[in-house]
N, C-alpha and C positions, 0 to 999 in steps of 0.2 A: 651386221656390222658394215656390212656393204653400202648398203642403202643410208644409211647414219653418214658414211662418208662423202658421196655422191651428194648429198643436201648441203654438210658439213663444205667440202669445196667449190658448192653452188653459193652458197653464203659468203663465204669468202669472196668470194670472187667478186657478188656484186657490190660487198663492201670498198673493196678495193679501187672497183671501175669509177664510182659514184660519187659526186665533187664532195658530197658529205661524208667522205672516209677522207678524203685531201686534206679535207679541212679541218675534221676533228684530229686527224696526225698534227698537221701544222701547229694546232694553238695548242694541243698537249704539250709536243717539246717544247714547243714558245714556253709555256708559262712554267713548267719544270725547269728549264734553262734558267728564266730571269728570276724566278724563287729562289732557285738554288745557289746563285751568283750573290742574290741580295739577302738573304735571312741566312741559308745554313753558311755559306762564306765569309761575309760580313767585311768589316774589315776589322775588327779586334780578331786575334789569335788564339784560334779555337785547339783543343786537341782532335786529332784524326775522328777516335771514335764518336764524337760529338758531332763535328758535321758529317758523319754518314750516318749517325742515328737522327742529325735533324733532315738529313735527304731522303730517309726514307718515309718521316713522318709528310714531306712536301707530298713526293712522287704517291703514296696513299692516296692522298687525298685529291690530287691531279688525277688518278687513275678513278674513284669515286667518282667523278665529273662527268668523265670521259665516257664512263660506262654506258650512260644514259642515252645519249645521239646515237652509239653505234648499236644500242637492243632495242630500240625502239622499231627499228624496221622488221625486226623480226617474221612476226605475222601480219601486223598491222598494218605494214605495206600489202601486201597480200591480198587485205581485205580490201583495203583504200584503191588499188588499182584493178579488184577485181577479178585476181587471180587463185582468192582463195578456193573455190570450187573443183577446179584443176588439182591444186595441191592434197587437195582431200580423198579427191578420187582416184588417184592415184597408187598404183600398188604396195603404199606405205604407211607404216601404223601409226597412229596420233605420236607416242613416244622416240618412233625414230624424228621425224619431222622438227619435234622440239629440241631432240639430243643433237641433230645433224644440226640445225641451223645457230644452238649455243656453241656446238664446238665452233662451226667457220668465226662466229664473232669473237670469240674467247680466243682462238688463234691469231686473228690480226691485232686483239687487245694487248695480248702477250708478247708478239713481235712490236707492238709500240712501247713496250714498257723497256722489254732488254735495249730498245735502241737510245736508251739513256744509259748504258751501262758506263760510258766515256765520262760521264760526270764523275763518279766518284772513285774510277782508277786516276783521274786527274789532281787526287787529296796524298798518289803515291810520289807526285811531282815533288812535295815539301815533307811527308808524312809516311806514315806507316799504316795500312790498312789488313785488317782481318778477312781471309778469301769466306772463313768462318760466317764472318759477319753478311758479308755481301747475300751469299747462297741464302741464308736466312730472312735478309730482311727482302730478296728480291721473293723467296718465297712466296711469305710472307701476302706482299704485295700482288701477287698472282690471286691467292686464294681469295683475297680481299675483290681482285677484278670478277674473280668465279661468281662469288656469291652474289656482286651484284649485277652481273648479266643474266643471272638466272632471277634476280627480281626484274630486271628489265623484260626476261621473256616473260614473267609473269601478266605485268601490265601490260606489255604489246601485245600477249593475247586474251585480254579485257577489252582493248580499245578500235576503236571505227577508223581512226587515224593516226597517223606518226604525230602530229603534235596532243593529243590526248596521251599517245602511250608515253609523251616521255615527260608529262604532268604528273602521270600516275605513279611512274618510277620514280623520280622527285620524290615522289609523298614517302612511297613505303619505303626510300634511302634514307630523309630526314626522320622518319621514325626509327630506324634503326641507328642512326646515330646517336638520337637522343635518350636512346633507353638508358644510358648511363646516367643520367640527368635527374630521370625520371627514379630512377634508384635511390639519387641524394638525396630526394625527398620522402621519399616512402618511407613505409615504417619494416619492422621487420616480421617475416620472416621473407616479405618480396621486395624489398631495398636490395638485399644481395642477387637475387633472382634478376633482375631487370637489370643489375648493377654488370654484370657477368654475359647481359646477352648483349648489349652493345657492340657494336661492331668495332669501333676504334678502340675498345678495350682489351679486344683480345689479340687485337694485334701487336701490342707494345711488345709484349714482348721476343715477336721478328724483328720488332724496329732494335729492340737491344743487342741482336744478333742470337738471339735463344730460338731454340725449336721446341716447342712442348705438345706434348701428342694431344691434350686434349681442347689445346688452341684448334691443332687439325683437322679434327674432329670435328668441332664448332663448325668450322668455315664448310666443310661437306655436307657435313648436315643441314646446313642454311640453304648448300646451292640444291642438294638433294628437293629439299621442302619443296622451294620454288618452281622447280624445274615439274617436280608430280601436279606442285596445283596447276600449273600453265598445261600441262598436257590433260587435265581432269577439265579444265576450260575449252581447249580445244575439243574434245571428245565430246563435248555436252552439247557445240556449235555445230558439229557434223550433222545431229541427228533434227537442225531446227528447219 
């Protein structure tokens, strides 16, 4: 656990340092701010629940974006500057290396999400808000950032470079979004299959302010998935 931590606030850290953490915070609040001011706000008179179930639908999908810059340096920096050799040989096992380096990114992901929390206590100014609701759809919204930093370590460590890794995680995010899609068309018995793995589908209902264990479930087990193949990737790179 030790060692998992040690990587975990070496990741952090250099996210932090890196003009490409500045910048991916910057334009997250940027574009959650002016989303949430212009769609969930509007100027017709919403009920409370309504614009905090449309803020969460925004901040989801802002935090989907966001994912991709900040997991992309994963490994693939690593390799790109030549430091992977080092990391390898190093007294630590392929699994910590990936758990440590998802936690530091998953950390600063998560401190950019709650630092939007000011938007929708700001709906108590005229309204009435559920704390109910909040916990859930910020959940929610976490698990949703989990899953897909653990597809971002997937493809940072497939890739030679941070612009490959974050092509790659693009791809298998647009896949997973669209498996709902791909549902409506199917026929049955894998219409509901596909309909059910979609990633914005399982989320609705955090966005409604619900917790359902086997939403939870879903989202671990996705980042679970990821996180084994990127380490069964790295493992296979060691021995070439």
């Amino acid at each position: 656990m030790r060692s998992i931590l040690l990587v975990a606030k070496r990741e952090f850290g250099a996210i932090v340092k890196s003009p490409m953490g500045f910048i991916v915070a910057a334009l997250t609040l940027a574009a959650i701010g002016l989303l949430f001011n212009v769609l969930a706000l509007g100027e017709s008179e919403k009920l409370s629940s309504v614009v905090i179930n449309e803020f969460f639908y925004l901040l989801s999908g802002v935090t989907i974006i966001a994912s991709a810059p900040i997991s992309m340096r994963m490994i693939a920096e690593e390799r790109q500057k030549g430091t992977i050799p080092l990391l390898l040989t190093s007294p630590i096992s392929d699994s910590q290396i990936i758990l440590g380096k998802f936690l530091g990114a998953f950390i600063f992901l998560f401190l950019l999400i709650m630092s939007s929390i000011y938007m929708p206590l700001m709906v108590m100014v005229h309204g009435k808000i559920s704390w109910g609701h909040l916990v859930a759809g910020y959940l929610g919204v976490a698990l949703v950032g989990a899953s897909c930093l653990s597809i971002g370590a997937f493809g940072s460590s497939l890739a030679k470079s941070q612009i490959i890794a974050i092509f790659i995680t693009a791809f298998f995010l647009l896949v997973m979004i669209l498996l709902w899609l791909v549902g409506k068309i199917s026929e049955s018995p894998l219409n509901e299959i596909f309909y059910h793995l979609g990633l914005q589908v399982r989320f609705l209902t955090f966005r409604a302010g619900k917790i359902h264990l086997r939403d939870v479930v879903y989202f671990l087990s996705l980042t679970t998935f990821f996180l084994f193949l990127a380490t069964r990737i790295l493992e296979s790179r060691r021995w070439r």
